[in-house]
N, C-alpha and C positions, 0 to 999 in steps of 0.2 A: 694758775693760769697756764696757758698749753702756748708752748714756743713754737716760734715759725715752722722750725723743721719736723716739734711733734706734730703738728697739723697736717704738715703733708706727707709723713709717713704714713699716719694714720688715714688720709685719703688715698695714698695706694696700697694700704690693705684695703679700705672698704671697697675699692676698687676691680681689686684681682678677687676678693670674697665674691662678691658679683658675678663676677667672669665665669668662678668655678661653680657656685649657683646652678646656673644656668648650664653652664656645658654639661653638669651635672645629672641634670632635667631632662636635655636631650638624652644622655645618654640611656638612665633607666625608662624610657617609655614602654620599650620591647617589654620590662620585666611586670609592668604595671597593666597590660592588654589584659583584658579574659581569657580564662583556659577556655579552650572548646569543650564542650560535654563527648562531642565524637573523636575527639582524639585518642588512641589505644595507650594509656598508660596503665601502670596497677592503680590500684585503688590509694594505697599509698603513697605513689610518688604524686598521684593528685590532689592528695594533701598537702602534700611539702612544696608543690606548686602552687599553689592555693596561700598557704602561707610568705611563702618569698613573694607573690605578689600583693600581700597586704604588707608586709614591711616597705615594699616599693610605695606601695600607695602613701604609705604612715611617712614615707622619708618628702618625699615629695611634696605633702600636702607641708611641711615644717620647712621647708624650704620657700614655698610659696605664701608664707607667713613671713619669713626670714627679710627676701627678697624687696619689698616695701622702705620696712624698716631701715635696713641698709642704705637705700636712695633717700629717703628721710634725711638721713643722718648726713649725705651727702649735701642734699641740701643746706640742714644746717651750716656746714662748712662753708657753703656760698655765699650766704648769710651772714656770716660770721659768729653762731649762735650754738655753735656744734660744740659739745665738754659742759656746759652748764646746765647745775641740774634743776629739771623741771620743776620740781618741789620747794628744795630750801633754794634755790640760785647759787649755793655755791659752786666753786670749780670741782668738777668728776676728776679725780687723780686718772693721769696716763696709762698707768698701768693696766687698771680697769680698761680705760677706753680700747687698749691695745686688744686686752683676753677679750671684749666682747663690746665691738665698734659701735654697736645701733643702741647699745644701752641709753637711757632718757634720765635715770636716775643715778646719784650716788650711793653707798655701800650703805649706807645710814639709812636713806628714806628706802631702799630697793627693800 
């Protein structure tokens, strides 16, 4: 069972997670745009432009999967629901909770 204060440690990580999320999101957009076809690069750096914006695209689209989840978990907190796992019902140990907040399962059933 998760004490007073691991609860709300663990709501202001999921918290500030959230936070950087997002500021996150804003920040890569420039990297995620289309290359233009008329733009004068070589051919190779059009590649490796090309690729930095599919890792932009790959980060983001993980982040927008992440982002849910995280408010989920917030909820459960509200709740009072949040650390127990979906499966067997027992309590998610802290630590877990900590490395990875929006987890639903314990180490056993994940």
């Amino acid at each position: 069972m998760l004490t007073v204060d691991e609860l709300i440690e663990l709501e202001v990580l999921i918290t500030e997670e959230i936070e950087k999320l997002r500021e996150r999101s804003e920040e890569s957009a420039e990297e995620r745009e289309a290359i233009s076809p008329d733009v004068s690069i070589g051919r190779l750096s059009r590649l490796d432009a090309m690729q930095i914006q599919e890792i932009a695209k790959e980060g983001e689209r993980r982040r927008q999967e992440r982002l849910p989840r995280l408010e989920h978990a917030l909820d459960l907190i509200d709740m009072g629901e949040y650390g127990i796992c979906e499966r067997c019902k027992e309590w998610i140990p802290f630590a877990r909770l900590k490395e990875q907040p929006e987890t639903l399962l314990c180490a056993g059933c994940a």
